[in-house]
N, C-alpha and C positions, 0 to 999 in steps of 0.2 A: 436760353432766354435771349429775344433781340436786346443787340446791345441798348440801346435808346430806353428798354423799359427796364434795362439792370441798373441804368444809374442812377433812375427815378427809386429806386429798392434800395442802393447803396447808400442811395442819400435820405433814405425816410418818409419818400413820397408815397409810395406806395399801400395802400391799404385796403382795399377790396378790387379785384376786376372781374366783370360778368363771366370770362374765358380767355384767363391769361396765353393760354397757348395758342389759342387760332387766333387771336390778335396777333402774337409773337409772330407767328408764319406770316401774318399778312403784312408787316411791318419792314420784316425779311425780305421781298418781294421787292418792295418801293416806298416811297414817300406817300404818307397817307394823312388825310386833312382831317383836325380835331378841333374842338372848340372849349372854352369856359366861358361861364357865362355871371356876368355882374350886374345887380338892380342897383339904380341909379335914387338907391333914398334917400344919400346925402349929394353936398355937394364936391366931398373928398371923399379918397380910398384911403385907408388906413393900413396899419404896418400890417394885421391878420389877411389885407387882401392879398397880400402879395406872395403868400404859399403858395397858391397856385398858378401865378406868374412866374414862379420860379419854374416849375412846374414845364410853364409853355416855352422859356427858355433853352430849356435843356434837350425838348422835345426838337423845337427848332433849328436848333443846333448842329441836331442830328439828323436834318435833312426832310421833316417833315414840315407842314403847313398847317400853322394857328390861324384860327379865328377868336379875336375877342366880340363876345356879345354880350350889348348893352340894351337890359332891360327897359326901353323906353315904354313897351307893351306889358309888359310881365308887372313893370313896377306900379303900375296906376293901381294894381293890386295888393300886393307884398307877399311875399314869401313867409307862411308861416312858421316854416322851420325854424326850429331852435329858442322861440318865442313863445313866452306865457302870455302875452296879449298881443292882440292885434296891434297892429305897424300903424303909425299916424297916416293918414290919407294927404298925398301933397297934391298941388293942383298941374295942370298938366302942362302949364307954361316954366312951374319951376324944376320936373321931372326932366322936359327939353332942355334946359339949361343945367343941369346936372349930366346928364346924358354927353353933353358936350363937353363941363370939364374932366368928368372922368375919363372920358376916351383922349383926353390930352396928356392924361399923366399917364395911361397905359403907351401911348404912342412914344414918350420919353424912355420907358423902363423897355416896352417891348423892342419899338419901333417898326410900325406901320410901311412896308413896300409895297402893300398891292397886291403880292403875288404871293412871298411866304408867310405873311402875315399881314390880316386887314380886322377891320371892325365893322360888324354887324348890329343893326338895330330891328330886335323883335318888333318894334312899335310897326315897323313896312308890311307887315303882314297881320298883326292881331288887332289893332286899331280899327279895320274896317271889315271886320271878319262879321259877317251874318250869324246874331245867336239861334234860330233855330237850325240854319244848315250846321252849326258847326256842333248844336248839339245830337244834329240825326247820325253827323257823318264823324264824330269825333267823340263825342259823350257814351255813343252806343258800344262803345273799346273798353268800356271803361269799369272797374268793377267796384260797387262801390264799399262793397265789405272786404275787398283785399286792400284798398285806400286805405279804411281806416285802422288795418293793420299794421300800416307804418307807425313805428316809433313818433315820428314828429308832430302826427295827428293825434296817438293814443295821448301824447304828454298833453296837448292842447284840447283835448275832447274834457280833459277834467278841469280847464279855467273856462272853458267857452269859445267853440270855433264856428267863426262867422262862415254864411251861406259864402259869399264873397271869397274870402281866403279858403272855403274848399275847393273853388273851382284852379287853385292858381295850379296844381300838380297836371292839371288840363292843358292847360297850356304852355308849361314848359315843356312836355311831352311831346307837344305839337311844335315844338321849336328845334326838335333835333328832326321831327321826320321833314321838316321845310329845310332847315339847313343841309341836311343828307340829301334833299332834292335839288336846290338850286346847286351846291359848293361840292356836293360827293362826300360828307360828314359823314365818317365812321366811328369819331373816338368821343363823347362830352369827360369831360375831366371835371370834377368838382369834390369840396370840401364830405366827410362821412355823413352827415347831417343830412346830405343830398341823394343819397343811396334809394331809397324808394321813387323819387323824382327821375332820377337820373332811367333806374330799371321799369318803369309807364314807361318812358319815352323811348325805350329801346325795341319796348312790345308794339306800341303805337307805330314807331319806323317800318317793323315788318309787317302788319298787318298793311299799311297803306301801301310801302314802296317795295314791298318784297328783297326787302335790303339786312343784310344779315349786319350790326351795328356793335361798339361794346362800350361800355361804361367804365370807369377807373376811378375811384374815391381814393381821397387824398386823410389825412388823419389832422382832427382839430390839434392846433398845435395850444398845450398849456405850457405853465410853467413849471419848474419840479418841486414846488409847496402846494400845487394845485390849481393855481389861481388862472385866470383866462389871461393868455401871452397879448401881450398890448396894450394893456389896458394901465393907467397906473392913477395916482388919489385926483390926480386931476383930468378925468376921461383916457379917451384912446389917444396913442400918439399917429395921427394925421401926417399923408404924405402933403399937406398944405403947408405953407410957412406962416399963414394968415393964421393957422388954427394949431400947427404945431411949431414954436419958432425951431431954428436948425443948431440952436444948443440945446433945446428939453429933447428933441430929437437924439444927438452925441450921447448928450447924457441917460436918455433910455437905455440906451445900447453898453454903455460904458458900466452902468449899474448891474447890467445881466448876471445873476448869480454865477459864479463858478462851475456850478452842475450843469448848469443851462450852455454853458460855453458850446461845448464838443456838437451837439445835437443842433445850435444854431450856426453853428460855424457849416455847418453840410445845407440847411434850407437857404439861407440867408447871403450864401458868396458862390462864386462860383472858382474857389480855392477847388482842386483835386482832391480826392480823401487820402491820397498818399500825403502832400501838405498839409491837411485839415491832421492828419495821426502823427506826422513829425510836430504840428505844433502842442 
């Protein structure tokens, strides 16, 4: 296994890949450019964003090239994953401004060069995209009793899935065969939840660009009583200081059950697992 995607495994990252091994060869080869991608629905990322910024660190590290993409396109929509109802509708002045503080607090954690790592906004391309071209020449990909096959459709088909939020699997689909076009995008990396999204948009790449692509889901990180990591009585703890101050911050962390240690000690630092198992 290339080294790069064993330590994403050592450390817990890993949890479904389209074709772990012809990734691993092509990895072997050279540096190869990947993306994840964040909707812009609030105006902070939270501590569950950042699994998969670990993610891109590590990637990076090791001598490949991230893209972080921000849903300025994707998000006027919402992702209906993981959601029993539909996403409140923001308006598209404060979607832009969201768009902008997020990509400042990834440019802190990632840091934005240009070259091994930049940011991308969906909204350059899907904003003024023509709905019937893009439904003759992108909709026609598209199957729509294998859609709702996915898990995150079938959980939503029985509260009520708007016309609106079925089309978003559309167009994230369409964000890796553009990204794979302008950047040379062979890898999306995203949370499990995103596994049907992720696998459209790998079909969609090859159907357009004749480009062989692979996906890599990451595992929703809980807590070991069950509960959703992040969250505590008083909402999510926020990489904001406006929305999370940086002692309810400390003390998140500080509170982390003892089970939980070992398992966040590998996402959450970039300690070795030879240090992460001495400690």
């Amino acid at each position: 296994m290339n080294k790069a995607l064993q330590t994403l495994i050592d450390r817990g990252f890993f949890q479904q890949c389209t074709d772990a091994e012809a990734l691993s060869a092509l990895m072997d080869k050279g540096p190869i450019t990947f993306y994840t991608g964040t909707d812009p629905t609030g105006g902070s990322l939270h501590i569950g964003h950042l699994v998969p910024q670990f993610a891109v660190r590590h990637l990076r590290d090791a001598g490949h090239i991230g893209i972080a993409l921000l849903g300025g396109g994707t998000g006027r929509i919402g992702d209906p994953s993981g959601k029993t109802e539909m996403r409140k509708m923001l308006d598209y002045q404060q979607l832009d401004e969201n768009v902008e503080k997020i990509k400042a607090q990834l440019d802190r954690f990632i840091g934005f060069d240009g070259k091994t790592a930049f940011a991308e906004n969906n909204k350059n391309w899907l904003a003024d995209l023509n709905y019937i071209d893009f439904l003759r020449d992108i909709g026609s990909c598209f199957s729509v009793n294998k859609m709702l096959s996915f898990e995150a459709y079938k959980i939503r088909m029985e509260t009520g899935l708007s016309f609106l939020e079925f089309n978003y699997q559309l167009l994230q689909s369409y964000d890796f065969a553009e990204l794979n076009k302008r950047h040379g995008a062979t890898l999306q990396i995203g949370g499990s939840d995103q596994w049907g999204n992720i696998t459209n948009g790998i079909d969609l790449t090859r159907r357009l660009n004749q480009k062989q692509v692979f996906g890599l889901t990451l595992p929703l990180v809980t807590k070991s009583d069950g509960t959703k990591f992040g969250k505590t009585e008083g909402g999510a703890v926020w990489l904001n200081a406006k929305k999370t101050s940086p002692y309810q911050f400390y003390q998140f962390w500080l509170k982390v059950a003892d089970a939980d240690v070992y398992k966040f000690l590998k996402y959450f630092t970039f300690l070795s697992i030879e240090e992460i198992d001495a400690i």
